[in-house]
N, C-alpha and C positions, 0 to 999 in steps of 0.2 A: 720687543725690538732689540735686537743685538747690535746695531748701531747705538743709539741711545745709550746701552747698558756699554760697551765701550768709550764713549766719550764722556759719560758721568764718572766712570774708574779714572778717567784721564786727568781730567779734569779735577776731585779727587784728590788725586794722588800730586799734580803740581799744585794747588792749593798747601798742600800739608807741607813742600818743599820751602815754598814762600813762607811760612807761619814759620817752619823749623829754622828757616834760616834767620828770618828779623828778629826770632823770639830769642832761639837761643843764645845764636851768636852775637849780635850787635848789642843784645840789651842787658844776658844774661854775662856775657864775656864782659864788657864794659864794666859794669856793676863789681861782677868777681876780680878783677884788676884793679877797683879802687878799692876794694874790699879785703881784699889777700895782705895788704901789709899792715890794714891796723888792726887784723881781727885771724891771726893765720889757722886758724880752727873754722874759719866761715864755710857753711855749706853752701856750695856751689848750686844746689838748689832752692835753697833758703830764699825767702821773703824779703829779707835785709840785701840781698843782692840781683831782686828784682828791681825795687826800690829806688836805689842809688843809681842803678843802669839807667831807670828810664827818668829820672832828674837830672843827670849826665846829660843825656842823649834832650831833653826837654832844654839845657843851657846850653849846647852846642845850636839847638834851634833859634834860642832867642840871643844869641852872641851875632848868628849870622844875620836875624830880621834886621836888629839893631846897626849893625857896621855897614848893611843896605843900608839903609834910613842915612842914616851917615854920608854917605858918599853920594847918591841918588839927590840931588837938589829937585827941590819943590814938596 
């Protein structure tokens, strides 16, 4: 089915855009920006700034649940 085998490339291929984009940029950028001033050798692929990215990005989540809770009565 060349239908099929068209929308599974597709499909695919914007998958891979969504991962490359949360993966690298928000979590892997994050991480490397807290990471770059106290360590300026840090591999931008390294573990250590997977890590830190997604603790970052994990207290940016519970900063916001928190200040809902907060403001939201009952």
């Amino acid at each position: 089915m060349p239908l099929a085998d068209i929308a599974s490339g597709l499909f695919e291929g914007l998958a891979r855009l969504v991962v490359e984009i949360v993966f690298e940029l928000l979590i892997k950028g994050a991480g490397f920006v807290i990471v770059r001033p106290l360590y300026p050798r840090a591999n931008p692929d390294g573990a250590l700034v997977v890590v830190v990215g997604l603790a970052f990005w994990a207290g940016v989540i519970a900063f916001c649940v928190f200040a809902y809770r907060a403001q939201v009565p009952g």
